[in-house]
FILORO-558423 format. One record per residue (C-alpha): residue in three letters; x, y, z. Coordinates in steps of 0.05 Angstrom, whole numbers, plus 5000, padded with zeros to 4 digits. Example, Ala and Ser with C-alpha at 12.3 -4.5 7.8 and 13.67 -1.06 7.14 Angstrom:
residues 2
ALA524649105156SER527349795143
***
This chain:
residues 67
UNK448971338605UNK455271768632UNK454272378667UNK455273108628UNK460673358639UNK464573968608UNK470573718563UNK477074088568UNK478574018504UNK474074358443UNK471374878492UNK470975558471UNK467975988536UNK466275508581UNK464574818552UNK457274838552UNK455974778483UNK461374168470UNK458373828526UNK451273838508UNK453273678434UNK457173088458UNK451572878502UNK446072908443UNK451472628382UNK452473278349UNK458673768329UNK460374308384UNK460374848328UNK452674648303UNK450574698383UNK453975388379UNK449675578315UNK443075328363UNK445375788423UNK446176388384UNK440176328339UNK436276198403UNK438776888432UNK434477198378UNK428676978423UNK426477308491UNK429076828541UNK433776748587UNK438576398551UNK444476698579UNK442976658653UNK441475838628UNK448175828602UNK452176038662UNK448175588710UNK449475108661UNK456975238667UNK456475258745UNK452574568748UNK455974188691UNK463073918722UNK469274038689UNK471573348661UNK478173298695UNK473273458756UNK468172918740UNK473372348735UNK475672468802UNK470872098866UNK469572288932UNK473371598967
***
């Protein structure tokens, strides 16, 4: 299994959604449709998302190693 990471290609705020789509096999734009309905729930979907975005490495990011 490869690590999540946030593609730079497909992303439309800050990648989230296409990673976790691509991740669990789905289309970026159905994970969209999940987020928002889910924001018609009390949550705190929004502060998940950006510590999503914060944790989640940038894919020309994760490529790179530490040697």
């Amino acid at each position: 299994m490869t690590a999540i990471s946030r593609p730079t290609d497909g992303r439309m705020i800050g990648g989230v959604c296409a990673a976790l789509a691509r991740r669990f096999g789905t289309s970026a734009t159905t994970m969209r449709v999940i987020f928002l309905l889910s924001c018609l729930l009390p949550g705190p979907q929004f502060l998940l998302y950006i510590a999503l975005w914060i944790l989640f490495p940038s894919e020309h990011k994760a490529g790179r190693t530490a040697w």
